[in-house]
C-alpha positions as CSV (number, residue, x, y, z in Angstrom):
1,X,0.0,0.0,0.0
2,X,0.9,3.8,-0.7
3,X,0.3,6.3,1.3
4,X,1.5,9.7,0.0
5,X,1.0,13.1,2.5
6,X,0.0,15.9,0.7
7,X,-0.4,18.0,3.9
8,X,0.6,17.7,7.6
9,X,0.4,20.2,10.3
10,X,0.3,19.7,13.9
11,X,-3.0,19.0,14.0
12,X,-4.2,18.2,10.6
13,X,-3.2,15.6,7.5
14,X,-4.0,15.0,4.1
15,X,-2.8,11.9,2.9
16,X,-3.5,10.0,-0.8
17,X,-3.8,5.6,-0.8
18,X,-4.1,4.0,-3.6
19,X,-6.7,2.3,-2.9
20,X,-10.0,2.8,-1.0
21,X,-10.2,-0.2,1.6
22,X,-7.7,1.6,4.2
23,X,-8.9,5.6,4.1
24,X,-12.5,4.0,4.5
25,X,-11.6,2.0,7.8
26,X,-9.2,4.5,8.7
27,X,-11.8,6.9,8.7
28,X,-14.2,4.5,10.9
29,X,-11.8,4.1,14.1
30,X,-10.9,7.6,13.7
31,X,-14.3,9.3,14.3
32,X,-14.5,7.3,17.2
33,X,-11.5,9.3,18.9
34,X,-13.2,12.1,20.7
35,X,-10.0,14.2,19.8
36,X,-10.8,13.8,16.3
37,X,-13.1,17.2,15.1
38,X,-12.9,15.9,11.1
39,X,-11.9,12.5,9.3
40,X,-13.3,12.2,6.2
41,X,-12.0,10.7,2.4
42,X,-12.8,12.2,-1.1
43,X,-12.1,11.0,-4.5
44,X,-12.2,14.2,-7.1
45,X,-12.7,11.8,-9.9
46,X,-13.4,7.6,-10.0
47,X,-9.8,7.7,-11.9
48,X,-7.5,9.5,-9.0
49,X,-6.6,8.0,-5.6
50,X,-9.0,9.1,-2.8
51,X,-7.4,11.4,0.2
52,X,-8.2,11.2,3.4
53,X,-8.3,14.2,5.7
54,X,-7.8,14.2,9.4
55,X,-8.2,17.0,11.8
56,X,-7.5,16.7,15.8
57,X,-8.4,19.3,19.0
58,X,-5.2,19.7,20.5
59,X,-3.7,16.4,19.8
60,X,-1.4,15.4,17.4
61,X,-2.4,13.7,14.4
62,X,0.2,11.5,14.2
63,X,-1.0,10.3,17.6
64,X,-4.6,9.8,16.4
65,X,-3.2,7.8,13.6
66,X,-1.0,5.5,15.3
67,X,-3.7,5.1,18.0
68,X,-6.5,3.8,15.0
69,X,-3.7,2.0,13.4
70,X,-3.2,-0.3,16.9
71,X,-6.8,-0.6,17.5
72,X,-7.7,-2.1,13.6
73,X,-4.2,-4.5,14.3
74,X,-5.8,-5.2,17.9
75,X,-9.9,-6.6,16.2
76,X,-8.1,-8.4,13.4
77,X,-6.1,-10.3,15.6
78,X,-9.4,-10.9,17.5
79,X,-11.0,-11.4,14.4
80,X,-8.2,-14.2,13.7
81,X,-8.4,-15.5,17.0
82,X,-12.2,-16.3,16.8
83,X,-12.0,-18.1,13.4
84,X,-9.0,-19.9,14.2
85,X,-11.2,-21.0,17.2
86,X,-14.0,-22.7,15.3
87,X,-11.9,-25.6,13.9
């Protein structure tokens, strides 16, 4: 996966994927962070890469993301766990 950053501030990033499966539950776990005010993806056209923009209240966003980044690792090892169960 590539992820390109287009725009990163203290509390604020723009980043490109190229593809949509990440930014989408990227944007899930992050609105769930009450220090998150915005996370949101766009695609200007069905032919470019869709960008995902985060913005924080007083935390930094490279904080948020690392936090949504452990919690998505964190359910699919549950996830893995509870099939791995029903042999």
């Amino acid at each position: 996966m590539e992820i390109k950053v287009l725009k990163r501030e203290k509390n604020e990033i723009e980043a490109q994927f190229d593809n949509l499966t990440f930014p989408e539950l990227l944007r899930v776990y992050l609105n769930k962070d009450s220090a998150v005010t915005f996370a949101a993806w766009k695609k200007e056209h069905a032919t470019m890469n869709p960008v995902l923009l985060v913005k924080t209240k007083g935390k930094d966003v490279k904080a948020v993301f690392e936090k949504a980044v452990n919690e998505i690792m964190k359910d699919l090892e549950k996830i893995e766990s509870d099939f791995k169960a029903l042999k």
